[in-house]
mmCIF file as gemmi writes it, N, C-alpha and C atoms, coordinates in Angstrom:
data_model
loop_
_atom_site.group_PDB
_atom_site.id
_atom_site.type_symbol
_atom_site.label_atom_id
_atom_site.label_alt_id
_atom_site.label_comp_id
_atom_site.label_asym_id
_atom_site.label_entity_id
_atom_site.label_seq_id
_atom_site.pdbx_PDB_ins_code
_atom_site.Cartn_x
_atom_site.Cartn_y
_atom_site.Cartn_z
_atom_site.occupancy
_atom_site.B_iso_or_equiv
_atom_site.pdbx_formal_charge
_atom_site.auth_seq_id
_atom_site.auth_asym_id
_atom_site.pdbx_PDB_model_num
ATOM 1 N N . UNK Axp A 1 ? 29.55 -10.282 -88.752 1 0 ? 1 A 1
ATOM 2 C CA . UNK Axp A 1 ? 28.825 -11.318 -89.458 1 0 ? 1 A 1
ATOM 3 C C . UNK Axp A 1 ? 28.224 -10.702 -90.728 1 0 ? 1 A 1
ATOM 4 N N . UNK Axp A 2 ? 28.631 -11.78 -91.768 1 0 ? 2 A 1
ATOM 5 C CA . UNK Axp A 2 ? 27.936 -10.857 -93.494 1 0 ? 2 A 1
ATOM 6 C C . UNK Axp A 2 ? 26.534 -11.374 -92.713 1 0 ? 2 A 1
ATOM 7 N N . UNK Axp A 3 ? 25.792 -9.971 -93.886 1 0 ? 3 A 1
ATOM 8 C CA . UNK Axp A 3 ? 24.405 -10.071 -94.011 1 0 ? 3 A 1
ATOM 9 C C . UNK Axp A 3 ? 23.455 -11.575 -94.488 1 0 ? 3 A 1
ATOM 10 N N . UNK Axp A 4 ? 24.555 -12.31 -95.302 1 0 ? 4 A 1
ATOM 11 C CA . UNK Axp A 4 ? 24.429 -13.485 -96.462 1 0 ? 4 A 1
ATOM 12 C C . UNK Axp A 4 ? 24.085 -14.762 -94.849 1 0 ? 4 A 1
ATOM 13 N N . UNK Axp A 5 ? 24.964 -14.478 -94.143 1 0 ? 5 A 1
ATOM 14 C CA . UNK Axp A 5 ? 24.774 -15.068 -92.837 1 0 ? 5 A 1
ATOM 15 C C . UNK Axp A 5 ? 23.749 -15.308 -92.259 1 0 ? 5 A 1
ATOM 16 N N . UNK Axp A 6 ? 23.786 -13.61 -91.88 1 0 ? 6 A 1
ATOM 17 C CA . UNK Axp A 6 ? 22.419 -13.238 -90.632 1 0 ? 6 A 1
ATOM 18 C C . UNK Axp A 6 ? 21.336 -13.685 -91.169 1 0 ? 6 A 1
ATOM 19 N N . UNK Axp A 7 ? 20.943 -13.546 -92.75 1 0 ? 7 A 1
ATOM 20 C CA . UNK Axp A 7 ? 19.704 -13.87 -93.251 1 0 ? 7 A 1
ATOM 21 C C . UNK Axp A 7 ? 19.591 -15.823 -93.276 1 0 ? 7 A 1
ATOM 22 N N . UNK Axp A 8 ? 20.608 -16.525 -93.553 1 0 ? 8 A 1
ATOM 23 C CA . UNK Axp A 8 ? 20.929 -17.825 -93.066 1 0 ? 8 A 1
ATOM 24 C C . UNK Axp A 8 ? 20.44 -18.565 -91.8 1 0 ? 8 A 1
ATOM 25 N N . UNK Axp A 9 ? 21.086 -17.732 -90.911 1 0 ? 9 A 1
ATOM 26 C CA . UNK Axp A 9 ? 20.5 -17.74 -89.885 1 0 ? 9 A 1
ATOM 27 C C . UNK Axp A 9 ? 19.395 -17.835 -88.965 1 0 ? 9 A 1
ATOM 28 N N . UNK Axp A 10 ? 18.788 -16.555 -89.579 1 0 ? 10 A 1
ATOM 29 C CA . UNK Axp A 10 ? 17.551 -16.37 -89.253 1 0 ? 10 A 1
ATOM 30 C C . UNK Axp A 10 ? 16.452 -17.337 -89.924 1 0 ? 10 A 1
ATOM 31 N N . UNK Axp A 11 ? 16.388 -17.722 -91.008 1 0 ? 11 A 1
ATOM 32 C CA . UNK Axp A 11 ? 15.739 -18.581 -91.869 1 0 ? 11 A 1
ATOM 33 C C . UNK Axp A 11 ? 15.642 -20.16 -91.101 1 0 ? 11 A 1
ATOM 34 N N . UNK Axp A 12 ? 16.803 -20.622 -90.534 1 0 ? 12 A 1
ATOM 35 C CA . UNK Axp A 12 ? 17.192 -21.52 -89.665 1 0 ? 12 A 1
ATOM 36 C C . UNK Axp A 12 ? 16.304 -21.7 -88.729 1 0 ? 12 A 1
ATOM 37 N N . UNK Axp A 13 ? 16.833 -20.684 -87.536 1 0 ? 13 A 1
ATOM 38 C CA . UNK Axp A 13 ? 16.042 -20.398 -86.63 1 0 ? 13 A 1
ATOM 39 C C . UNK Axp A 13 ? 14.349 -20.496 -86.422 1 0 ? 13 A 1
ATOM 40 N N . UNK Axp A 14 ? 13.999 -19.617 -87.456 1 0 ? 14 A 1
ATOM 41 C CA . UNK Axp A 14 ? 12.706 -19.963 -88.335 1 0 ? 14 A 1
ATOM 42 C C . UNK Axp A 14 ? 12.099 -21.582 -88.522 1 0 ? 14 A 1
ATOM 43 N N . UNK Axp A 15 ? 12.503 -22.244 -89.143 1 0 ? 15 A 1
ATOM 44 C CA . UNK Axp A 15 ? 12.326 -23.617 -89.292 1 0 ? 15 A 1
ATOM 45 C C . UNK Axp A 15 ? 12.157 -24.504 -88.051 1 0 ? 15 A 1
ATOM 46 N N . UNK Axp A 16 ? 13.198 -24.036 -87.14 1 0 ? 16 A 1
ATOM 47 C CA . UNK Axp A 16 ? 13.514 -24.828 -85.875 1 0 ? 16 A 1
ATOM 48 C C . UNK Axp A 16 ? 12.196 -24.269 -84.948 1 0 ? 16 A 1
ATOM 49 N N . UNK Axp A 17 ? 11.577 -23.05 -85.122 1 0 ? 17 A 1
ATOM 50 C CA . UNK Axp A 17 ? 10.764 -22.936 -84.331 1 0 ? 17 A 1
ATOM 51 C C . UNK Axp A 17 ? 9.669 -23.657 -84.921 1 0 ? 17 A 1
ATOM 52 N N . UNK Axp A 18 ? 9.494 -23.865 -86.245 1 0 ? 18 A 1
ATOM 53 C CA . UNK Axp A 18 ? 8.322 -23.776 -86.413 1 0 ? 18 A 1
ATOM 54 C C . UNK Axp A 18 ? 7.99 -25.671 -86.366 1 0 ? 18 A 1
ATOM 55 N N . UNK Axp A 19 ? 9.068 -26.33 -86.547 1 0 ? 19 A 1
ATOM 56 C CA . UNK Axp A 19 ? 8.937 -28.046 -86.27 1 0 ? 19 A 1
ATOM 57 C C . UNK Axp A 19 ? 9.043 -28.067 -84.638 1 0 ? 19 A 1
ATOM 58 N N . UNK Axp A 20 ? 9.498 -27.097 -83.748 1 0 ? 20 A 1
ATOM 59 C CA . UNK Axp A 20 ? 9.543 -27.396 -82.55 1 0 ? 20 A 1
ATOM 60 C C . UNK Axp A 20 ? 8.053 -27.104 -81.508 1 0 ? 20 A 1
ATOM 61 N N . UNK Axp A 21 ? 7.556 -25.755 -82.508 1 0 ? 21 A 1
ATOM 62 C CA . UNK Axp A 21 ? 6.107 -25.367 -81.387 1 0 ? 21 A 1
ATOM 63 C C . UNK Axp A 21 ? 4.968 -25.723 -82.915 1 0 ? 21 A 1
ATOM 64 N N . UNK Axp A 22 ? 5.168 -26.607 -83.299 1 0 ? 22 A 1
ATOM 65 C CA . UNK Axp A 22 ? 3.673 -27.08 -83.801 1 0 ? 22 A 1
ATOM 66 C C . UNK Axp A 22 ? 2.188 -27.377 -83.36 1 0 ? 22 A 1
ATOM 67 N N . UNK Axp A 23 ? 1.515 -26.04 -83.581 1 0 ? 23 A 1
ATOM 68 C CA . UNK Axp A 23 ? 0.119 -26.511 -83.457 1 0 ? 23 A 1
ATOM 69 C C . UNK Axp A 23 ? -0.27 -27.74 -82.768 1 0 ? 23 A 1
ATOM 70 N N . UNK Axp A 24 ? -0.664 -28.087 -81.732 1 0 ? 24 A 1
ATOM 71 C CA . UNK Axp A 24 ? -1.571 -29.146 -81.446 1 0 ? 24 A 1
ATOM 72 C C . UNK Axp A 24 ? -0.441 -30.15 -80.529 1 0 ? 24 A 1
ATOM 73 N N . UNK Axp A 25 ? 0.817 -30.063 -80.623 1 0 ? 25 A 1
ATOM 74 C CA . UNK Axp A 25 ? 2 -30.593 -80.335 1 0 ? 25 A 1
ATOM 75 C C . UNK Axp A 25 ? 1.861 -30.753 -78.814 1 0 ? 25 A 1
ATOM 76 N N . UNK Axp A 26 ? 2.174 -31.73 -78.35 1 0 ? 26 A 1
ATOM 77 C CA . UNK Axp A 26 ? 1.797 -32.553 -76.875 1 0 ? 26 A 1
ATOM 78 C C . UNK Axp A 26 ? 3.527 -32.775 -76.198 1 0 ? 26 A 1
ATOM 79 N N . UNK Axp A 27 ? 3.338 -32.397 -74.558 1 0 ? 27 A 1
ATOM 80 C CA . UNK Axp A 27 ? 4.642 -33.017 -74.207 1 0 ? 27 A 1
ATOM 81 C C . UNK Axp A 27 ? 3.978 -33.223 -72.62 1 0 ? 27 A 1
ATOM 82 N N . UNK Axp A 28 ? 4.917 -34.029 -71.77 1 0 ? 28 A 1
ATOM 83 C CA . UNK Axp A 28 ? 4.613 -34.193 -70.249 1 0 ? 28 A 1
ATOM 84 C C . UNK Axp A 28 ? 5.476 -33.619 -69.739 1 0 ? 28 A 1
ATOM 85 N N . UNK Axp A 29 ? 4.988 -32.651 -68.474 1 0 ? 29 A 1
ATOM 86 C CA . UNK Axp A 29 ? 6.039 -31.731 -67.739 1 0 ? 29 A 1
ATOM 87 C C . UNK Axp A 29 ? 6.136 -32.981 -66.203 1 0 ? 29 A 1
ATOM 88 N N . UNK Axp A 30 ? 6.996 -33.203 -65.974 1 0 ? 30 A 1
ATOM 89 C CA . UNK Axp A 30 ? 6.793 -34.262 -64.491 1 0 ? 30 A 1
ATOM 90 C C . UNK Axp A 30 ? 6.655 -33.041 -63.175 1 0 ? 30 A 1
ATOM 91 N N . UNK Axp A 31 ? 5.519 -33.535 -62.529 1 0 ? 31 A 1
ATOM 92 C CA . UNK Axp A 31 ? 4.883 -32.617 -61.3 1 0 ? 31 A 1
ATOM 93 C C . UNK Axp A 31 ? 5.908 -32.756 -60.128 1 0 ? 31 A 1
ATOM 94 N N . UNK Axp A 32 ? 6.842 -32.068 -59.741 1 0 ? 32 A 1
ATOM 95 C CA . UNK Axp A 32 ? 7.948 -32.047 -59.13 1 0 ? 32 A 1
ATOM 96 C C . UNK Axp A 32 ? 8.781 -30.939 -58.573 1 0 ? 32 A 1
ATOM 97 N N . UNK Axp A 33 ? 8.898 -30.692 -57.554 1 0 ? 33 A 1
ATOM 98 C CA . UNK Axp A 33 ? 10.024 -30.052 -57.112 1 0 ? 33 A 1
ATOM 99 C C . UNK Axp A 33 ? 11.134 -29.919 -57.758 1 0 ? 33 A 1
ATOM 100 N N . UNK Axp A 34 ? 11.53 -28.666 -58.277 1 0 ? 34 A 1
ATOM 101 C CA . UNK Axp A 34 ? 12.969 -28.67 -58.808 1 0 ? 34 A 1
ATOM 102 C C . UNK Axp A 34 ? 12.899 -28.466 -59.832 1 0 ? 34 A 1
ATOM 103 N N . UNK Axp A 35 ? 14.419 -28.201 -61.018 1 0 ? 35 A 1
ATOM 104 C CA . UNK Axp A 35 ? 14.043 -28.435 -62.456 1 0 ? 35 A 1
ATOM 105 C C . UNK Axp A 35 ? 13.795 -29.65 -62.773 1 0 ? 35 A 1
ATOM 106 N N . UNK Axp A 36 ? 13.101 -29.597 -63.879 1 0 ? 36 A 1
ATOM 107 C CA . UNK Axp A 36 ? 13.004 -30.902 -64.747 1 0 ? 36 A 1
ATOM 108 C C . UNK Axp A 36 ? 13.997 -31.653 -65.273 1 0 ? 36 A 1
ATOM 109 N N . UNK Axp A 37 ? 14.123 -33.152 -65.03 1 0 ? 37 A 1
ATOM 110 C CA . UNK Axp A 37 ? 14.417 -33.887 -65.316 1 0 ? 37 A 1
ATOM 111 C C . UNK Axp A 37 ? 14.278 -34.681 -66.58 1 0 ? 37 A 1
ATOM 112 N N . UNK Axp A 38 ? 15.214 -35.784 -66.962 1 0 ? 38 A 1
ATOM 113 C CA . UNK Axp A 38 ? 15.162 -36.769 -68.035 1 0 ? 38 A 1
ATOM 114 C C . UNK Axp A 38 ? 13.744 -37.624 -67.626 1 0 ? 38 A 1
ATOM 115 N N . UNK Axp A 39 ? 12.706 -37.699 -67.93 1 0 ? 39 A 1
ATOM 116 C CA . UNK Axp A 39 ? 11.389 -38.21 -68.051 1 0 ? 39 A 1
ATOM 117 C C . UNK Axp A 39 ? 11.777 -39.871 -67.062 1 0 ? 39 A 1
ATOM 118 N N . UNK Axp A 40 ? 12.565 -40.199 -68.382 1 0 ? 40 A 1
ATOM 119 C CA . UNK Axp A 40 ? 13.282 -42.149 -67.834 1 0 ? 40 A 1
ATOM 120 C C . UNK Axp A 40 ? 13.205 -41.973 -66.249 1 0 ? 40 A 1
ATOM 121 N N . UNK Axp A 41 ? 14.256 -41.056 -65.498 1 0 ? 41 A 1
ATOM 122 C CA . UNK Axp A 41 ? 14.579 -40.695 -64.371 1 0 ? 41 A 1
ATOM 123 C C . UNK Axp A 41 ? 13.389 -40.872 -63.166 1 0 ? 41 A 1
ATOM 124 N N . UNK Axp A 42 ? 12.201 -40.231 -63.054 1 0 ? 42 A 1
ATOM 125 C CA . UNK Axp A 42 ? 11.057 -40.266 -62.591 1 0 ? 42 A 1
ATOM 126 C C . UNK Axp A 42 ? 9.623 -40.752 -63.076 1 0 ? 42 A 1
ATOM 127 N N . UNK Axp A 43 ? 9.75 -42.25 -63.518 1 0 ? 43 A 1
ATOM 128 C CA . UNK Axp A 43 ? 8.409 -42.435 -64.161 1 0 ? 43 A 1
ATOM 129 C C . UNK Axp A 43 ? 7.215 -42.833 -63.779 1 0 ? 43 A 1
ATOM 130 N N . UNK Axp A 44 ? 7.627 -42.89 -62.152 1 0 ? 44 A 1
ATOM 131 C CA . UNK Axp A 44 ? 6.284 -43.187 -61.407 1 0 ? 44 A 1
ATOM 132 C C . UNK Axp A 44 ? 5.441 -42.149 -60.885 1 0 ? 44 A 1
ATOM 133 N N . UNK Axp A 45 ? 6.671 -40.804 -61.007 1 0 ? 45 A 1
ATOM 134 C CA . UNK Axp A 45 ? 5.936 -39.498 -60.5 1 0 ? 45 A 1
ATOM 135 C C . UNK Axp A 45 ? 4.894 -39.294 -61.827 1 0 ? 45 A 1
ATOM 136 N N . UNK Axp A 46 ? 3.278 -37.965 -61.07 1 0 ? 46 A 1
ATOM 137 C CA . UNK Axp A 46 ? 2.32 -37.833 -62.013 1 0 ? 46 A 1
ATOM 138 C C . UNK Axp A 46 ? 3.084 -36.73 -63.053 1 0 ? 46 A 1
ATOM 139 N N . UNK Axp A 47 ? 1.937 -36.603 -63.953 1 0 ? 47 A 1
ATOM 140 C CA . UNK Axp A 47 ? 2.849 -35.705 -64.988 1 0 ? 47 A 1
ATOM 141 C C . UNK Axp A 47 ? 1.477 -34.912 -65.417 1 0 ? 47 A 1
ATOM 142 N N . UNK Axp A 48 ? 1.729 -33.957 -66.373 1 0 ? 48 A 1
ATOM 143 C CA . UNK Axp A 48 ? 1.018 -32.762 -66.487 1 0 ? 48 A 1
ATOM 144 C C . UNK Axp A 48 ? 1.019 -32.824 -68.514 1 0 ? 48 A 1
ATOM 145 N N . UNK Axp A 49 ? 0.037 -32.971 -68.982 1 0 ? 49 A 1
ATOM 146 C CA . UNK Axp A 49 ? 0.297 -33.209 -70.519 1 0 ? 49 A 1
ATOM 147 C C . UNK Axp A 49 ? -0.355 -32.12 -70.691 1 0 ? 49 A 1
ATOM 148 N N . UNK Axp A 50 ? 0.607 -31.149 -71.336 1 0 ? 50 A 1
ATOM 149 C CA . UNK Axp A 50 ? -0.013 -29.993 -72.289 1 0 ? 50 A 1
ATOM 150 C C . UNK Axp A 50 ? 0.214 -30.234 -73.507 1 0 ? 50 A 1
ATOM 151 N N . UNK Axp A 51 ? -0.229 -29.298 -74.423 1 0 ? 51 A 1
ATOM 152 C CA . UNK Axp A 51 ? -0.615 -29.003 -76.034 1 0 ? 51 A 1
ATOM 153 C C . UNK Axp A 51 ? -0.789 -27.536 -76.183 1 0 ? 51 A 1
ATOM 154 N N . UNK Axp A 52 ? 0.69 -27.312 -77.602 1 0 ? 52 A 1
ATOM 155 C CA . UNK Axp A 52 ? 1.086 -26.398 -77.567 1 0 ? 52 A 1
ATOM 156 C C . UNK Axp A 52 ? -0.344 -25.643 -78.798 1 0 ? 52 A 1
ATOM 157 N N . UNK Axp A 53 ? -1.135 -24.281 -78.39 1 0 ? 53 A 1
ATOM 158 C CA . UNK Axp A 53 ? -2.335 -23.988 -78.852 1 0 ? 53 A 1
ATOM 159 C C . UNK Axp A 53 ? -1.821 -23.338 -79.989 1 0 ? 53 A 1
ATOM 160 N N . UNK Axp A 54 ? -0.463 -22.751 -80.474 1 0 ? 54 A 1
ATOM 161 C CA . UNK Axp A 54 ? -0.161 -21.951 -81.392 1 0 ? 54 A 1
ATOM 162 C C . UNK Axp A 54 ? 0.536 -20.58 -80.126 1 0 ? 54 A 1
ATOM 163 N N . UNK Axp A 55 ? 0.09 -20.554 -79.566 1 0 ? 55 A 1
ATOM 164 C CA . UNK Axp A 55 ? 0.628 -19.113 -78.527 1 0 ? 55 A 1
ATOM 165 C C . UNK Axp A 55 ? 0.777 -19.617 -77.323 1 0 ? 55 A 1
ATOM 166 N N . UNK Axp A 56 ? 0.943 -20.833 -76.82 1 0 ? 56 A 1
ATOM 167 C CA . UNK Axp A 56 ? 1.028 -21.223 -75.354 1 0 ? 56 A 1
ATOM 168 C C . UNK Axp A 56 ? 0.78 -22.682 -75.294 1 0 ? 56 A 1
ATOM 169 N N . UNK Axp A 57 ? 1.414 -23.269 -74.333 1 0 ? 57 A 1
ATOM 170 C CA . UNK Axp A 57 ? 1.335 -24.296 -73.507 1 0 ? 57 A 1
ATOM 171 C C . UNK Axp A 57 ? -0.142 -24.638 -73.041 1 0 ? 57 A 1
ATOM 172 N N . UNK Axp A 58 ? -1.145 -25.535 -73.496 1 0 ? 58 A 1
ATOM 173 C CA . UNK Axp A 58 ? -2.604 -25.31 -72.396 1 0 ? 58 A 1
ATOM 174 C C . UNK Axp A 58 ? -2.496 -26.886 -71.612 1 0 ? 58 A 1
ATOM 175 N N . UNK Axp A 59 ? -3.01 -26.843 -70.73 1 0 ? 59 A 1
ATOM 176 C CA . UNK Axp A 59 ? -2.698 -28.135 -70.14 1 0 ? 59 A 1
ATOM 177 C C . UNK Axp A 59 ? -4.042 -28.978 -70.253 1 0 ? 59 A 1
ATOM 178 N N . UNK Axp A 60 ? -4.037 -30.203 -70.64 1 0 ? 60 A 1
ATOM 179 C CA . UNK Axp A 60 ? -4.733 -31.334 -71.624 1 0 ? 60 A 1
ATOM 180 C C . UNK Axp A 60 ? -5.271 -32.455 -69.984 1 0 ? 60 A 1
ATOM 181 N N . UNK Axp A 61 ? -4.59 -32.742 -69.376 1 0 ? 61 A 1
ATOM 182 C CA . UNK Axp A 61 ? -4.657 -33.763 -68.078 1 0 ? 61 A 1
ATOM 183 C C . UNK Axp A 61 ? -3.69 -33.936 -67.237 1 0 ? 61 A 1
ATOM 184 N N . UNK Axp A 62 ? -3.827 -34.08 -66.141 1 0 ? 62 A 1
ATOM 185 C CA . UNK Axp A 62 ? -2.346 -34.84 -65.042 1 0 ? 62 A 1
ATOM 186 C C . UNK Axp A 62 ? -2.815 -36.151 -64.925 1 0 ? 62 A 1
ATOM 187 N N . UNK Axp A 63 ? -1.978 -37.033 -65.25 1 0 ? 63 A 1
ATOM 188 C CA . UNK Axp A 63 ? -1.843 -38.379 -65.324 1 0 ? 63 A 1
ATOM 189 C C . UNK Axp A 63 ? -0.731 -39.069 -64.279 1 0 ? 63 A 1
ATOM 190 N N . UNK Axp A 64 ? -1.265 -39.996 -63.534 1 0 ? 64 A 1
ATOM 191 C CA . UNK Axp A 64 ? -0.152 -40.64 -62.501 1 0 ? 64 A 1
ATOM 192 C C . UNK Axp A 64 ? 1.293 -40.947 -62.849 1 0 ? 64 A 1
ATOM 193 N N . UNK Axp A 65 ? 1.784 -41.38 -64.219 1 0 ? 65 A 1
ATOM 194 C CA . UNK Axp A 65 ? 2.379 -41.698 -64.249 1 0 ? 65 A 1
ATOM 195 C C . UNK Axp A 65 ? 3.14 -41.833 -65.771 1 0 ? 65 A 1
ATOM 196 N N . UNK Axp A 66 ? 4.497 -41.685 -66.135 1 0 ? 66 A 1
ATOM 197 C CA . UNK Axp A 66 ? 5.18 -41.606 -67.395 1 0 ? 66 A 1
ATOM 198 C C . UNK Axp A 66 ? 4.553 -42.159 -68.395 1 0 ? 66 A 1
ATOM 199 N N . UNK Axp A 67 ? 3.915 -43.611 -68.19 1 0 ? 67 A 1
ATOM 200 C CA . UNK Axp A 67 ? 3.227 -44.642 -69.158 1 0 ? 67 A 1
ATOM 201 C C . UNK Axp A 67 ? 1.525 -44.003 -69.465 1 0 ? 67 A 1
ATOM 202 N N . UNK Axp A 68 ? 0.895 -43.338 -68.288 1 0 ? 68 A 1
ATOM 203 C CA . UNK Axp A 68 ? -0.38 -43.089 -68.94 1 0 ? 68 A 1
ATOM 204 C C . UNK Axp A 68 ? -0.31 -41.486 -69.41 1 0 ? 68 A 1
ATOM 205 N N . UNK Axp A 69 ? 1.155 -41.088 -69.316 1 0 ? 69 A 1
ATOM 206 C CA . UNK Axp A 69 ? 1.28 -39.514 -70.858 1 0 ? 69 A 1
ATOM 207 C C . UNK Axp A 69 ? 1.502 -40.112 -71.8 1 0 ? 69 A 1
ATOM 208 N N . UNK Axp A 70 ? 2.608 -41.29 -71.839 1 0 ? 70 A 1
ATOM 209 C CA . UNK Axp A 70 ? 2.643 -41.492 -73.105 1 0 ? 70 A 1
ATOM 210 C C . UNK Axp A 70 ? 1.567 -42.086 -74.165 1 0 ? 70 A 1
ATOM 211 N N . UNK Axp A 71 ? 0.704 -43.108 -73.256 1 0 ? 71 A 1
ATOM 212 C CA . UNK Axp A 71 ? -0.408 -43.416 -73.669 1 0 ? 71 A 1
ATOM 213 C C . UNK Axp A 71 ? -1.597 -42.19 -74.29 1 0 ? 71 A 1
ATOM 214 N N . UNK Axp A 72 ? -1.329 -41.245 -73.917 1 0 ? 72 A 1
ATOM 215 C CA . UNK Axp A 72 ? -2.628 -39.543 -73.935 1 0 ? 72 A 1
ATOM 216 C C . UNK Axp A 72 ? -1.595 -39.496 -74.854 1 0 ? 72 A 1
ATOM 217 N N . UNK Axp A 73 ? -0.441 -39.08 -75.008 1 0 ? 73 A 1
ATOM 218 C CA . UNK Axp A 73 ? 0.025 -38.221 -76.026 1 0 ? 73 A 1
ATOM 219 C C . UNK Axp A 73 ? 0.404 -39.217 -77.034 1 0 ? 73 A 1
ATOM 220 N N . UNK Axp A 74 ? 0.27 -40.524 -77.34 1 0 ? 74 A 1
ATOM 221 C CA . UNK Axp A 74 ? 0.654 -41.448 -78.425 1 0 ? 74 A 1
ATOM 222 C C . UNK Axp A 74 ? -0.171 -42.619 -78.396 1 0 ? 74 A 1
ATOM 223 N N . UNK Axp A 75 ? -1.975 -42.657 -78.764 1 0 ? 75 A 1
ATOM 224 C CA . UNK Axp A 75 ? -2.634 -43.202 -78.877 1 0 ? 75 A 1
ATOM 225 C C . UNK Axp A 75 ? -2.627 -44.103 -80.119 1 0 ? 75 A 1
ATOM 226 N N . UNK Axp A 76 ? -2.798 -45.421 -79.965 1 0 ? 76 A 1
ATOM 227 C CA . UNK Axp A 76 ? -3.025 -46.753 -81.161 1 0 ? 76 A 1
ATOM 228 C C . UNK Axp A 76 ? -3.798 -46.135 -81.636 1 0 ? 76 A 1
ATOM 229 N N . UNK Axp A 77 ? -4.102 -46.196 -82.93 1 0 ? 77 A 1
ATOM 230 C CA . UNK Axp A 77 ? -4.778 -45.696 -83.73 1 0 ? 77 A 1
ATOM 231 C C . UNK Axp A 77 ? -5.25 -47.125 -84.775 1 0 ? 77 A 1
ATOM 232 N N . UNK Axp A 78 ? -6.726 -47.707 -85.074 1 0 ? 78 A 1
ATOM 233 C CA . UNK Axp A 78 ? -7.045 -48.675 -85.485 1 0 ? 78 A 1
ATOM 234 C C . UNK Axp A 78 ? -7.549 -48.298 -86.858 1 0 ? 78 A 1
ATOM 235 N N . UNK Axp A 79 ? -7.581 -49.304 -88.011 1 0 ? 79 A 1
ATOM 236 C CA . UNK Axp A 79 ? -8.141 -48.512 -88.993 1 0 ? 79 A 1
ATOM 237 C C . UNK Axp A 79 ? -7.224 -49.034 -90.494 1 0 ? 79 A 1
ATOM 238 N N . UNK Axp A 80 ? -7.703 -48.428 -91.349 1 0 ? 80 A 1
ATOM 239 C CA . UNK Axp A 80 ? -6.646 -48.801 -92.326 1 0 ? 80 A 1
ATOM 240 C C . UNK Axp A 80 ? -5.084 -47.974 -92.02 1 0 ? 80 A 1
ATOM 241 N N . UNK Axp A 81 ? -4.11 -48.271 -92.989 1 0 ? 81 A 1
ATOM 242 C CA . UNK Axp A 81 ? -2.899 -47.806 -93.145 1 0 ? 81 A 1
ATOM 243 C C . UNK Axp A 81 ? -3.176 -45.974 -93.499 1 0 ? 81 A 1
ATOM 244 N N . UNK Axp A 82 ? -2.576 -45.362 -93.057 1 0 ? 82 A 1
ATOM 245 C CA . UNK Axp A 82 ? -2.449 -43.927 -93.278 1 0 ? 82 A 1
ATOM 246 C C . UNK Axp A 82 ? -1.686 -43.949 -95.199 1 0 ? 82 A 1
ATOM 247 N N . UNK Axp A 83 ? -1.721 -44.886 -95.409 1 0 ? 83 A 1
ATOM 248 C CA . UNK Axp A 83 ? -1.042 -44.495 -96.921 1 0 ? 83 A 1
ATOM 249 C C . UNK Axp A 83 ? -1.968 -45.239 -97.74 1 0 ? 83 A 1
């Protein structure tokens, strides 16, 4: 592999981490036996909402169910327009 590559590459890689573990960034792990699943799949099982701190996963609440993570991690927001 040219160098013109590897440095391509890496720059890539770079980017992808850095839109993927953003600061403050929220996801639901489903509380379950086994690997994890497609979310859709189990939405009555509870779930576990962490927020990524910059160096780790910290965990935020366990919530009963698919609808009250998404609710914690994607709150209405009232108010004027953001623009």
């Amino acid at each position: 592999m040219s160098e013109r590559r590897a440095e391509i590459d890496r720059r890539w890689g770079q980017r992808l981490l850095a839109r993927t573990y953003q600061k403050g960034r929220m996801r639901a792990v489903t509380l379950r036996e086994g690997p994890q699943r497609a979310a859709h799949l189990d939405p009555e099982l509870p779930r576990a909402v962490l927020r990524w701190s910059g160096e780790a996963w910290v965990l935020v609440k366990v919530v009963p169910n698919l609808a009250a993570a998404k609710k914690l991690m994607h709150p209405k927001t009232t108010g004027p327009e953001p623009w």
